[in-house]
N, C-alpha and C positions, 0 to 999 in steps of 0.2 A: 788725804789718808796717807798718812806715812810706813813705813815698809812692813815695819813693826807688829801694825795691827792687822786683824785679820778680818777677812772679808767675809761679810755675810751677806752678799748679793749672790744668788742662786739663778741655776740657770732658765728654770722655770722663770723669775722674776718678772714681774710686770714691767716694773722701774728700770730692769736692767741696759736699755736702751739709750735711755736718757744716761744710764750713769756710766758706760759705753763715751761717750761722747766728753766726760768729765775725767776720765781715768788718763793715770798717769801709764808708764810703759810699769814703773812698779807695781802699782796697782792690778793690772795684767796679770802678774809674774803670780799673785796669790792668789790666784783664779782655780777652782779644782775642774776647770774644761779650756779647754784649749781655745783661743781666741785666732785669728785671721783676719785682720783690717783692710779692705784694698780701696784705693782711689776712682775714681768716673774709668778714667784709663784703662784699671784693673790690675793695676801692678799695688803689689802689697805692700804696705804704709807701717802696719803694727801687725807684730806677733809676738804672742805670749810664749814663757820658756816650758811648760807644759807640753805646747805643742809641738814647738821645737823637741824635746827630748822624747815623743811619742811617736811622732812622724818620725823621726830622726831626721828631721830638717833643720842646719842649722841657719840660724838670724842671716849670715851672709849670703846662703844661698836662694833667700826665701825674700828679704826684704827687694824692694825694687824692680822684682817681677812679674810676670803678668801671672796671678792665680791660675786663670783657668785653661793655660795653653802652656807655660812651663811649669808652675809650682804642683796644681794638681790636676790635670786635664782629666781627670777621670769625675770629674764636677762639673766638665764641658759638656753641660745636655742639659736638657727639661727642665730637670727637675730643681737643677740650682742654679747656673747659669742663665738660663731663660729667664726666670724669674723676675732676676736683677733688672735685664734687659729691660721687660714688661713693666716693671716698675719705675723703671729710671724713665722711658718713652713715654710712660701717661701721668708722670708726678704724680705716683703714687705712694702711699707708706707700705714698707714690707716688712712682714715681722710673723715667721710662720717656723712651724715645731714638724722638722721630717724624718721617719726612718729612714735610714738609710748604710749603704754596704760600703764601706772605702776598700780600695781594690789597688789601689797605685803602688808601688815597692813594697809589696806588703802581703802579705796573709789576707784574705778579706777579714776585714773588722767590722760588726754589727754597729754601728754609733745615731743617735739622734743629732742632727744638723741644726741648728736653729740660725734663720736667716733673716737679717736685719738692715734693712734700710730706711731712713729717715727721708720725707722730704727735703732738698734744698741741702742736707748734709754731706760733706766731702768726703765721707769715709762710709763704707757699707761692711757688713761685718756677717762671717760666716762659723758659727761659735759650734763647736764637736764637743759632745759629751760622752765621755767613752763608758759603758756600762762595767761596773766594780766586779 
Protein backbone atom coordinates (compact mmCIF):
# COMPACT_ATOMS: atom_id res chain seq x y z
CA UNK A 1 0.00 0.00 0.00
CA UNK A 2 1.53 3.09 -0.83
CA UNK A 3 1.29 6.38 1.35
CA UNK A 4 -1.12 7.77 -0.84
CA UNK A 5 -4.06 5.58 -0.35
CA UNK A 6 -5.97 5.38 2.38
CA UNK A 7 -6.49 2.75 4.77
CA UNK A 8 -9.65 1.01 5.30
CA UNK A 9 -8.54 -1.61 7.86
CA UNK A 10 -10.38 -0.66 11.16
CA UNK A 11 -9.75 -1.21 14.36
CA UNK A 12 -12.56 -3.62 15.03
CA UNK A 13 -11.16 -5.60 11.99
CA UNK A 14 -10.84 -9.22 12.11
CA UNK A 15 -8.05 -9.31 9.37
CA UNK A 16 -6.28 -6.60 11.16
CA UNK A 17 -3.76 -8.78 12.76
CA UNK A 18 -2.66 -10.44 9.97
CA UNK A 19 -2.34 -7.06 8.06
CA UNK A 20 -0.44 -5.84 11.45
CA UNK A 21 2.20 -8.16 10.46
CA UNK A 22 2.28 -6.94 6.41
CA UNK A 23 2.33 -3.07 7.21
CA UNK A 24 4.74 -0.89 6.32
CA UNK A 25 5.87 2.00 9.05
CA UNK A 26 3.85 4.10 6.30
CA UNK A 27 1.11 2.16 6.35
CA UNK A 28 1.04 2.72 10.19
CA UNK A 29 1.23 6.51 9.80
CA UNK A 30 -2.54 6.17 8.15
CA UNK A 31 -4.03 4.45 10.87
CA UNK A 32 -6.83 6.59 12.65
CA UNK A 33 -5.53 4.57 16.27
CA UNK A 34 -2.45 4.64 17.51
CA UNK A 35 -0.24 1.57 16.95
CA UNK A 36 2.60 0.18 19.63
CA UNK A 37 4.75 -2.82 18.16
CA UNK A 38 7.13 -4.29 20.86
CA UNK A 39 9.54 -7.37 20.49
CA UNK A 40 9.68 -10.91 23.08
CA UNK A 41 12.14 -8.35 24.86
CA UNK A 42 9.38 -5.74 25.07
CA UNK A 43 11.26 -2.88 23.79
CA UNK A 44 9.15 -1.17 21.07
CA UNK A 45 10.03 -2.03 17.45
CA UNK A 46 6.95 0.13 15.60
CA UNK A 47 5.07 3.09 16.29
CA UNK A 48 2.71 4.92 14.50
CA UNK A 49 2.88 8.84 14.32
CA UNK A 50 -0.82 9.13 15.65
CA UNK A 51 0.48 7.92 18.63
CA UNK A 52 3.44 9.51 18.77
CA UNK A 53 1.73 13.08 18.51
CA UNK A 54 -1.26 11.82 21.04
CA UNK A 55 1.06 10.51 23.68
CA UNK A 56 3.16 13.16 22.89
CA UNK A 57 5.79 10.51 22.55
CA UNK A 58 8.25 11.14 20.15
CA UNK A 59 9.62 7.97 17.76
CA UNK A 60 13.18 8.68 19.50
CA UNK A 61 12.07 8.44 22.83
CA UNK A 62 9.71 5.57 22.43
CA UNK A 63 11.44 3.31 19.74
CA UNK A 64 13.95 0.67 21.55
CA UNK A 65 12.47 0.77 24.91
CA UNK A 66 11.02 -1.37 26.93
CA UNK A 67 6.94 -0.64 26.80
CA UNK A 68 5.96 -1.60 29.90
CA UNK A 69 8.68 -0.26 32.53
CA UNK A 70 9.95 2.99 30.61
CA UNK A 71 7.44 3.86 27.56
CA UNK A 72 4.20 3.22 29.66
CA UNK A 73 4.47 1.50 32.84
CA UNK A 74 1.14 2.48 33.67
CA UNK A 75 0.18 -0.97 31.24
CA UNK A 76 2.53 -2.79 33.89
CA UNK A 77 -0.30 -5.04 35.43
CA UNK A 78 -3.01 -7.59 34.69
CA UNK A 79 -4.71 -6.31 32.51
CA UNK A 80 -2.06 -5.75 29.55
CA UNK A 81 1.10 -6.70 30.60
CA UNK A 82 0.10 -9.98 32.08
CA UNK A 83 -1.51 -10.95 29.29
CA UNK A 84 1.28 -10.94 26.87
CA UNK A 85 3.13 -12.75 29.46
CA UNK A 86 0.27 -15.54 29.66
CA UNK A 87 0.26 -15.70 26.16
CA UNK A 88 3.80 -15.74 25.02
CA UNK A 89 4.41 -18.73 28.28
CA UNK A 90 1.56 -21.05 26.76
CA UNK A 91 1.98 -20.31 22.78
CA UNK A 92 -0.94 -19.03 22.84
CA UNK A 93 -2.74 -16.43 20.24
CA UNK A 94 -3.83 -13.11 21.84
CA UNK A 95 -6.13 -10.72 20.41
CA UNK A 96 -8.61 -9.10 23.02
CA UNK A 97 -10.77 -5.58 22.90
CA UNK A 98 -10.28 -3.81 26.63
CA UNK A 99 -11.51 -0.56 28.18
CA UNK A 100 -9.33 0.93 29.52
CA UNK A 101 -7.97 4.48 31.45
CA UNK A 102 -4.35 5.64 30.31
CA UNK A 103 -3.00 7.61 33.28
CA UNK A 104 0.79 8.24 32.49
CA UNK A 105 1.82 12.08 31.60
CA UNK A 106 -1.41 12.77 31.00
CA UNK A 107 -5.06 13.51 32.11
CA UNK A 108 -6.59 10.16 32.36
CA UNK A 109 -8.01 9.31 28.95
CA UNK A 110 -10.91 6.69 28.53
CA UNK A 111 -9.35 4.66 25.44
CA UNK A 112 -10.22 0.76 24.13
CA UNK A 113 -6.75 -1.22 24.07
CA UNK A 114 -6.85 -3.81 21.56
CA UNK A 115 -4.03 -6.46 22.21
CA UNK A 116 -2.37 -8.59 19.82
CA UNK A 117 -0.37 -11.31 19.66
CA UNK A 118 0.37 -13.99 17.15
CA UNK A 119 1.77 -17.24 17.58
CA UNK A 120 5.47 -17.75 16.86
CA UNK A 121 5.44 -13.81 15.68
CA UNK A 122 8.24 -11.34 16.77
CA UNK A 123 6.22 -8.51 17.11
CA UNK A 124 3.11 -8.16 19.60
CA UNK A 125 1.06 -5.19 19.31
CA UNK A 126 -0.86 -3.09 21.70
CA UNK A 127 -3.31 -0.68 19.30
CA UNK A 128 -5.29 2.54 21.49
CA UNK A 129 -8.33 3.75 20.08
CA UNK A 130 -8.98 7.07 21.49
CA UNK A 131 -12.85 7.86 21.45
CA UNK A 132 -13.84 11.15 18.89
Amino acid sequence: MSADQSVTIAFTDDALSQWLSEASDADLDLLDFGTIGFDAAGAVVRYNQLEASLAALSPQRVLGHPLFTVVAPCMNNFLVAQRFEDADSSGATLNVTIDYVLTLRMRPVKVKLRLIALAGSSVRWVLVHRAA
